[in-house]
N, C-alpha and C positions, 0 to 999 in steps of 0.2 A: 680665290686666288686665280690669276690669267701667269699661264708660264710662254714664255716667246721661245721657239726652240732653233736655231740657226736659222733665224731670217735673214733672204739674200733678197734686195730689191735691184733692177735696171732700168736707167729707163734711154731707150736708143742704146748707145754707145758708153751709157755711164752711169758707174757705177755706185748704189747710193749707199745700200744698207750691205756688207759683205759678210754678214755672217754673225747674226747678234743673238744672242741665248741670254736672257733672264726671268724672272719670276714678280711679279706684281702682288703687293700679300693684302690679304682682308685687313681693315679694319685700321689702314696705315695709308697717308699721303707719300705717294711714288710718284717723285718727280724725274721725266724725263731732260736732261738738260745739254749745252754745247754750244758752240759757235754756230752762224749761219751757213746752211749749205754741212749740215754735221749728220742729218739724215733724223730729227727728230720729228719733221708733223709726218714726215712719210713713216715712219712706224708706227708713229699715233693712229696715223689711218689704216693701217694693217691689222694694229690691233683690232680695232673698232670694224674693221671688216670694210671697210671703202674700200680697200686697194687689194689686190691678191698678191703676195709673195712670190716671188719666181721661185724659191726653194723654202723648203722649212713650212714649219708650223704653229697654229696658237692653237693654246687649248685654254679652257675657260673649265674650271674645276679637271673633270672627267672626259670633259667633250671635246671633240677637235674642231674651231671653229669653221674650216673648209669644208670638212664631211661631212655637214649637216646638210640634211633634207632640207626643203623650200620651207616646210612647215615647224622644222624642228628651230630654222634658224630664224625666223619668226617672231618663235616662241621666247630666244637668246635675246632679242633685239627688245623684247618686250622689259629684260631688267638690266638694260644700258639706257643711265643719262649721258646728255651731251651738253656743255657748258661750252658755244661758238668763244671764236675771240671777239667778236665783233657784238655778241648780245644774240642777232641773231632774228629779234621779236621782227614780228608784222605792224609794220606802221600805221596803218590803217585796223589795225585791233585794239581794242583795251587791255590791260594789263590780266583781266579776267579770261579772255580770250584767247591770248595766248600763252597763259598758262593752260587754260583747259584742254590746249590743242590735242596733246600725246593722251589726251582722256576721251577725247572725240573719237579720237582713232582707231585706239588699242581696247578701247572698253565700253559695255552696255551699262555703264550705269544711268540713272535718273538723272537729269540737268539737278534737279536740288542736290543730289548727293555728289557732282560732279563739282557744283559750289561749296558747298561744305569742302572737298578737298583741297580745291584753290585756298578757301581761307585758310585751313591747317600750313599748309609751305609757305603760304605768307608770312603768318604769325610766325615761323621756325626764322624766316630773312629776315625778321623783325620789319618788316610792313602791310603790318595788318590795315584793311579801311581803304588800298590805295585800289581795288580792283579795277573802277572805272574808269582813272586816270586813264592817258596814253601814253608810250614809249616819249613823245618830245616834250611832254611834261614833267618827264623822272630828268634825275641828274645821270651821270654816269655810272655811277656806284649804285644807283639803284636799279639799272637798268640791269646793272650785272646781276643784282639781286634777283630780280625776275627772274633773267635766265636761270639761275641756279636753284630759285623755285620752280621753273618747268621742268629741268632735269631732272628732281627729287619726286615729280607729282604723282609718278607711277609705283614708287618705292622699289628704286632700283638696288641691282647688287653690285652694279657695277659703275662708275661716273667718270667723266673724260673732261677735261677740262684742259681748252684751248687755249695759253698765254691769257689765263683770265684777268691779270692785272693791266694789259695790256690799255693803253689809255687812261687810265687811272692818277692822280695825284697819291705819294707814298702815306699818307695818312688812311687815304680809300683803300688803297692796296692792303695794309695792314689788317682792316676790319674784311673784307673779303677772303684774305689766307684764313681768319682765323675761323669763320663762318665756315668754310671747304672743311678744314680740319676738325671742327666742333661737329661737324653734320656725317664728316668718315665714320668719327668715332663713333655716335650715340648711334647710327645706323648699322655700327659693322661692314661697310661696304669698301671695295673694293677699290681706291680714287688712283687716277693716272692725271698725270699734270704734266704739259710742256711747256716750260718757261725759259724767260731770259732773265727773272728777275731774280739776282742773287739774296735779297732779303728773303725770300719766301725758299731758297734753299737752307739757309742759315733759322730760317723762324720754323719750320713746319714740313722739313725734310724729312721724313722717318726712313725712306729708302730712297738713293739718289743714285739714279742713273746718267753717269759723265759718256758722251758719244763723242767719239775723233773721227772721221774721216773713215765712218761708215762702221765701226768696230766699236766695242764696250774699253773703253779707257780706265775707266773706274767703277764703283760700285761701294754706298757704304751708306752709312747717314749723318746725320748733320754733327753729329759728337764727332764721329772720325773725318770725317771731311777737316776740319781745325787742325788737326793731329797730326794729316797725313803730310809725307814728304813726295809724295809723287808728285814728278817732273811738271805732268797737265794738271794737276791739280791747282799746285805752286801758279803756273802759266795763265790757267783762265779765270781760276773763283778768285784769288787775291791779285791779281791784276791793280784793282784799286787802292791806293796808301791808308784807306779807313777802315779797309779788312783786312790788311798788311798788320795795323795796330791791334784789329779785335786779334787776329791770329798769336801775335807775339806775347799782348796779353793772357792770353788762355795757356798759352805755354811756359807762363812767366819768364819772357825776356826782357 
């Protein structure tokens, strides 16, 4: 579990995150969500430790992630994946390569047994066989694939995933949320997601964090989200007339 404990962010004169407290849980897709300029990649990167908080803190189980030692947070860094929005790979790499990267890095194992791991998160994205392809060989969705087999290659506790739909046609989109959410569960790990795409809150929200104007709006998951009468709820998730109907439906109106 990562708990966010009154994070304040500024940056100059203005003001992003004013004071946000919640809890990220094992084994469950936590989707950060909100309007643009609502203060969601700037907490993603707080969580994740890019950015330091002007006030407040994360803890990550037991630990505080600020008060850690050079070595201990290191150590921290060694069980976060990171899922870019943009993919993220080396173009000039094979698909084998960079996946292997976070193993080059972070670990002494043998190149054979360093291939052996590539295949196993392959075979999990379901693209086994493509290692020596390149990134502008793959489609888009495959491309995300990789990414989210580099994230996984370290077997992390923790995974981050940046607007991963982002680019996507809604049919890719679909097979990708379910892939994130398939790979939470069977791992137990801890997934944080900042999106804009309202199907993947409605498909695979188990904890959904609504952000206004730098504060926690809401908080719930994809069952009460349908439910809820809150004003921002009402305002931002059913904005559109085809989740206007899934909602009225569920409510039988």
């Amino acid at each position: 579990m990562i708990r966010a404990v009154d994070i304040k962010k500024s940056f100059g004169d203005k003001e992003v995150l004013r004071g946000i407290s919640s809890e990220f849980y094992k084994g469950k897709t936590n989707l950060i969500i909100g309007r643009s300029g609502a203060g969601k990649t700037v907490l993603l990167k707080i969580l994740v430790g890019l950015f330091r908080p002007d006030e407040g803190a994360v803890w990550y189980e037991n630990q505080c992630f600020f008060d850690l030692s050079k070595k201990e947070t290191q150590q921290l860094r060694m069980k976060i994946g990171m899922l870019f929005q943009g993919g993220a790979l080396f173009d000039s790499w094979n698909v084998e390569e960079n996946i292997r990267f976070p193993l080059d890095m972070y670990t002494n194992l043998t190149l054979g047994e360093k291939k052996k791991r590539v295949a196993e998160v392959l075979e999990k994205v379901e693209l086994s066989g493509v290692e020596p392809k390149y990134p502008s060989e793959l489609s888009g969705g495959m491309q995300k694939r990789v990414g989210i087999a580099r994230a996984i290659v370290l077997n992390p506790q923790y995974l981050f995933c940046d607007e991963p739909n982002s680019g996507l046609d809604p049919k890719t989109a679909i097979v990708i949320d379910k892939l994130i959410q398939d790979i939470t569960r069977h791992y137990n790990i801890t997934t944080v997601i900042n999106t804009h795409d309202m199907n993947s809150v409605m498909e695979i929200g188990d904890n959904i964090l609504l952000l206004k104007d730098g504060l926690v709006a809401w908080q719930g998951n994809k069952e009460q989200i349908i439910t809820s009468n809150d004003d921002t709820i009402l305002e931002f998730i059913f904005a559109s007339p085809f989740l206007k109907r899934l909602r009225k439906k569920a409510l039988g109106l």
